[in-house]
N, C-alpha and C positions, 0 to 999 in steps of 0.2 A: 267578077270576082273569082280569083282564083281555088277552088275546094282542096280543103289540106287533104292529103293523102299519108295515110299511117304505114306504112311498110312492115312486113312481116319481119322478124327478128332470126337472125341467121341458126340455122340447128347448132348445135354443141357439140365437137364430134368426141365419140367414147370411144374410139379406137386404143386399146389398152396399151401397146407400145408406144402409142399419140403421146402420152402422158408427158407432162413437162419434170426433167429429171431434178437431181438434187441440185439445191440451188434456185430453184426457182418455187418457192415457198409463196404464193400470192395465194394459194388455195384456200376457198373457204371453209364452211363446215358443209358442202356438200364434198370435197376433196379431204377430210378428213383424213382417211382410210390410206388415199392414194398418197400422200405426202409424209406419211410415215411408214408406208411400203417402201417407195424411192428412198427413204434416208435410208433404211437396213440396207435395201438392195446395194446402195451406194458404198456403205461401210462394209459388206461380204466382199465386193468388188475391190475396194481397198485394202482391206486383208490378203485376199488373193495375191493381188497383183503383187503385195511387197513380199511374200513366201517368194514367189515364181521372180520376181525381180531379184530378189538377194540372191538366189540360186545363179540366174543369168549373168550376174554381176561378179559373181565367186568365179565360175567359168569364163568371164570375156578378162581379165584379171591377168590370169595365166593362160590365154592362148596367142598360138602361134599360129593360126592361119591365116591372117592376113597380115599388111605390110603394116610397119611402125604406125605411119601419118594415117592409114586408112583405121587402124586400130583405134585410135585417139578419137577420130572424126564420127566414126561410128559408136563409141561408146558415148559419146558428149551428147550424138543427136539422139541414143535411144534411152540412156538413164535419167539425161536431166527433165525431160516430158514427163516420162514415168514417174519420179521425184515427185516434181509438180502436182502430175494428176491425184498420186495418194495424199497427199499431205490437204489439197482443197478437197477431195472425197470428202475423206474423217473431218476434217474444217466445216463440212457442210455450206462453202461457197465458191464459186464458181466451176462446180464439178461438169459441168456440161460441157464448157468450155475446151477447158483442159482434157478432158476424157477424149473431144474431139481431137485437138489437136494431137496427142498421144499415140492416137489411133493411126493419124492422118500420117505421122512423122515414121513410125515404126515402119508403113509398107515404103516406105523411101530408104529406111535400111535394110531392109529384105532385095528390094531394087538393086541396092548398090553392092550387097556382098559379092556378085561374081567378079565386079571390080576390082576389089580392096582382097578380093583371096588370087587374083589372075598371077600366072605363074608362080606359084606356091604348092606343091603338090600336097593333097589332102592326106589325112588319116582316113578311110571310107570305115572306119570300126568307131570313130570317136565323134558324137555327136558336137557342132559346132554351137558357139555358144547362142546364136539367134534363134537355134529350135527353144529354147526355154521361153522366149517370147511370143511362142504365134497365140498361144493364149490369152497372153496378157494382152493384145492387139484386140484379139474376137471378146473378151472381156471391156473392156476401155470402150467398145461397139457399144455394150447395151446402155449406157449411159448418155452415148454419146450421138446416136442415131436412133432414127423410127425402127419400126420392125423389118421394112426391106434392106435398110444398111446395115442392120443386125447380121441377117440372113445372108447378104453378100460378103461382109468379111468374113463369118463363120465356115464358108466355103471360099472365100478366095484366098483368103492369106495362109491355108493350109495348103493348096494349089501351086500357090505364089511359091512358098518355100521351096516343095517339089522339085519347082522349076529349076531354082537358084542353086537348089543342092546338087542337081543331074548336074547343069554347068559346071558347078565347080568342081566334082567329080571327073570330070571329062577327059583330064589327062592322065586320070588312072582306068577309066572305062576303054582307053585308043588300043592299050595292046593286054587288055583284060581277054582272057576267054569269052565265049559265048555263055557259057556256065558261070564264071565270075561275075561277068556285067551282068545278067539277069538277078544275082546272086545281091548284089546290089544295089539296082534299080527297084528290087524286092523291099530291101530295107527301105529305103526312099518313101514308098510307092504304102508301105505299114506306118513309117511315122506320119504320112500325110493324113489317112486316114483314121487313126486314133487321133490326131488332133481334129479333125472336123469332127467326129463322135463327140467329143468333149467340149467342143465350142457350141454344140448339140444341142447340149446335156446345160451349159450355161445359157442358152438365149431360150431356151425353152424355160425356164426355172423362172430368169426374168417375166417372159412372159406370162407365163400362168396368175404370178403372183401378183402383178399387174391388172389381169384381167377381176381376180377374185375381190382386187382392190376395191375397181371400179364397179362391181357388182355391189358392194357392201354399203359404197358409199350411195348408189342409187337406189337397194333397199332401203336404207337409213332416212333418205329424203322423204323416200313414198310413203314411210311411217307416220313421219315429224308430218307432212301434208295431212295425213291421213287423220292425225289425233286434232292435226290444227283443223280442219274443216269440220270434224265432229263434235269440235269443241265452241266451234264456228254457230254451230246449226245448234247445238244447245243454249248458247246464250241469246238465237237472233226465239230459238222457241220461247224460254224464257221472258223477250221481251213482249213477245206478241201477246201472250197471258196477262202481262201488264198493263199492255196497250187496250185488249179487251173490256180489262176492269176499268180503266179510264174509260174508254168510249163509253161505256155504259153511261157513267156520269155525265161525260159531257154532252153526251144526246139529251138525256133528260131534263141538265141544264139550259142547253140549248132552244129545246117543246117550249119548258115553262118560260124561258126569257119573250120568247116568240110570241106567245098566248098574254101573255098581259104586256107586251109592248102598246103602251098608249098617246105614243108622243114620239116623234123623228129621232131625235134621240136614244131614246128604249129599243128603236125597230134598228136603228146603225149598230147598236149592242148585240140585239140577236143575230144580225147577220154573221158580224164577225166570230160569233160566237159558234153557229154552223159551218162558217170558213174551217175553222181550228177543227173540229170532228170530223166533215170530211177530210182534211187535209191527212189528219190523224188515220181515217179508213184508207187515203189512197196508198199511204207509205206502209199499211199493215200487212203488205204481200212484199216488200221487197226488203234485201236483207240490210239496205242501210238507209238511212233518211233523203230527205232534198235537201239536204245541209245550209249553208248560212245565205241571208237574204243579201249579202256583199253586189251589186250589180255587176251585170257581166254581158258580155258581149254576142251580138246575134250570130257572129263566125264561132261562138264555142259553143251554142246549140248544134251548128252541123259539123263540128268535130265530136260534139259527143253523142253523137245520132250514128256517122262512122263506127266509134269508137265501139261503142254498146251491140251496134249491129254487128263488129269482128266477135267480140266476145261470145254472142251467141251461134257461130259459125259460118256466118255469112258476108262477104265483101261487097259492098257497096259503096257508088260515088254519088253525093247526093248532089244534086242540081238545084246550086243554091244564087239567086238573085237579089243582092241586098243595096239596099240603097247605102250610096256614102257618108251621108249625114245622120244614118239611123241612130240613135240614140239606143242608148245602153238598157238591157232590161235586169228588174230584178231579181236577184240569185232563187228565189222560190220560185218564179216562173219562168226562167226560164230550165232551171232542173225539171218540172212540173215538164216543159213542152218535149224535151229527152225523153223522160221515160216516159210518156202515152208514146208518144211515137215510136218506142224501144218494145211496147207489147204490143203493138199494131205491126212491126215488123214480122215478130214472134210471131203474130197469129198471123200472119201471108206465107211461114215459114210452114207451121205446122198445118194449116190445113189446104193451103194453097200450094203446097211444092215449090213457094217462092215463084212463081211463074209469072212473067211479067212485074216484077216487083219494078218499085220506082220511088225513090222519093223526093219532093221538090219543097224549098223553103222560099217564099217571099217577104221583103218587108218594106212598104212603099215610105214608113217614119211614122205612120198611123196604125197600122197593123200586121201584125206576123204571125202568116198562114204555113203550117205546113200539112202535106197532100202524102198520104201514103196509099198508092193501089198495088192492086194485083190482077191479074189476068184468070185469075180461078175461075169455083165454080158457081162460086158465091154462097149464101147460106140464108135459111129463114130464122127471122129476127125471134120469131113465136117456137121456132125448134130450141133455143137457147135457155139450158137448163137454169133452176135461179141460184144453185149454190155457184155458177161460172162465173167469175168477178172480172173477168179477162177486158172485157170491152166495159162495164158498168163502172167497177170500180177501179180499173187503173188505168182505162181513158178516159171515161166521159165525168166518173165524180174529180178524178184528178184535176181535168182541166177546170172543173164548176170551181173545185177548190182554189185554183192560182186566179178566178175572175176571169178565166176564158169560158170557150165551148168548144164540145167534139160533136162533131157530123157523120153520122156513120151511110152510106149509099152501096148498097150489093143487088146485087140481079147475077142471071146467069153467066154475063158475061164479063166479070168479075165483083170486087169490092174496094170503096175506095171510102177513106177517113180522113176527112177534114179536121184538123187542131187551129182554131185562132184566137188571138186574145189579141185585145183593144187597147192600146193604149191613152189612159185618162185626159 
């Protein structure tokens, strides 16, 4: 038989730029925070871009540096993205998309302006209308990329321009002085720099606010955990108090059913009646029952023998032997054989250092054994304090309680605890 194997569940990465932008709204209530961080972020970047775009838009309108057809081509590819990306921003859907594209399209007009201005000689005093855009590009970034293509356009398309602008300058820099061209290449060399400052000044803002996002909404969780699990551990306190006052009862019930049992009958009454108390003492350390007696199957004892053993930090593959025709057991015993086997783990964990741990389950259709050792150093049974319930009452009354037995076997050279129950 093959043992199911439980796989650990991939980390979450909190990378704050990571964040999925406007648009993509699936966030729960641990994303609270960051999903309406993204929308502001997303509506400031739309406001932006349409200032800085109506501006670009005013100057590409009335300019003359480049040729008719290049004029057209390049206004068509850098306004109607821009359009685009503001209108689904503020819309609140598909801003990522568009933001991408915007972005993508924009350094493809920065590319093409030494083209569409080629033999046209410049104004070197009159900014051309594409400087209005390198913003809106490194803007259209934070939406539209992680942190490193944030970071990349905020320094390359400031770069990029540089380039485009020295070119197109070029045949007023051939018979410039050395003073004029420097004079020049100065201005150049100032706008390229005040815009990487500014695009700076944006992907940092993005990011911070990002970051703070993700911080709020991970405090928020640790909280909501925090109140749940103490509110957790007051009602499981709460029940054990309740559980106590019944036990009481029922033990006494129990004595007296026991004591005047005078017929097979009376004595099938007191047993079961003992069944229910210890059953009652062995669930009274753990925070949730052995839930319903539903039959269930001998492979989901050693998935929840796995299961229980990941939970308390340890991975384990049990080596499990089951016969094919074993018949199904029932839901109280076999939860009953999970958890002893779940605090015999525990105890190979904590005082054996897990050393040689091992677990093995057999079931020939007659009976199901399972063997949990360790390699420790073992323990004496008379050193064992009587308030420690750890092997009394959550293996050995456990199993008395589902109609099995626990075998406990330690020497120096380890301990090993037998669990089996018989099928009637």
């Amino acid at each position: 038989m093959t043992t199911p194997v439980i796989a650990d569940s991939p980390p979450i990465a909190t990378d704050p730029a990571a964040r999925a932008p406007l648009g993509d709204v699936e966030a729960g209530a641990d994303r609270f925070t960051q999903t309406r961080v993204e929308r502001i972020v997303s509506l400031v970047i739309a406001i932006g871009c349409a200032v800085l775009g109506t501006q670009a838009l005013l100057n590409a309108l009335g300019s003359r540096q480049e040729s008719d057809l290049w004029h057209v081509a390049l206004m068509a590819a850098a306004f109607v993205p821009l359009a685009a990306m503001i209108l689904l921003l503020a819309a609140g859907v598909g801003g990522r998309v568009a933001s991408r594209v915007c972005a993508i399209v924009l350094v493809g007009v920065f590319v093409a302006w030494p083209f569409a201005t080629h033999g046209i000689e410049p104004d070197p005093v009159v900014h051309p209308w594409i400087w209005y855009l390198i913003n809106v590009a490194t803007a259209a970034a934070v939406p539209a990329f992680r942190l490193v293509g944030q970071i990349v356009w905020a320094f390359g398309i400031p770069l990029l321009y540089g380039i485009v602008r020295v070119a197109q300058l070029e045949p007023v820099l051939g018979p410039a002085s050395a003073a004029e061209r420097t004079a020049i290449i100065g201005v150049v060399v100032l706008d390229a720099v005040f815009a990487i400052i500014l695009a700076g000044v944006i992907v940092s803002l993005g990011w911070m606010l990002r970051s703070v996002a993700v911080q709020t909404d991970a405090t928020r969780c640790a909280a909501v955990d925090s109140y749940a699990t103490a509110a957790a551990a007051d009602a499981v306190e709460k029940e054990r108090v309740a559980v106590a006052a019944l036990m009481h009862d029922s033990v006494l019930a129990a004595l007296i059913a026991a004591e005047r049992a005078s017929s097979p009958r009376e004595e099938a009454l007191a047993v079961a009646m003992a069944r229910e108390a210890l059953t009652r003492l062995a669930n009274a350390e753990r925070d949730v029952s052995e839930g319903p007696d539903a039959p269930e199957s001998v492979a989901s004892i050693v998935t929840g023998i796995e299961r229980n053993a990941t939970e308390i930090g340890i991975a384990i593959s049990v080596d499990a032997r089951i016969a094919r025709d074993a018949p199904p057991l029932p839901g109280r015993v076999a939860h009953a054989i999970v958890l002893a086997a779940t605090q015999a783990i525990a105890n190979a964990v904590q005082h054996a250092g897990a050393r040689g741990l091992a677990v093995r389950v057999r079931d020939d259709t007659r009976t199901i054994a399972v063997r949990v050792s360790d390699t420790g150093d073992g323990f004496d049974p008379a050193d064992v304090q009587d308030d420690r319930l750890g092997i009394r009452g959550s293996i050995v009354a456990r199993m008395a309680a589902a109609g099995g037995r626990a075998r406990v076997q330690t020497g120096p050279d380890g301990t090993t605890i037998r669990l089996e129950w018989r099928r009637p």
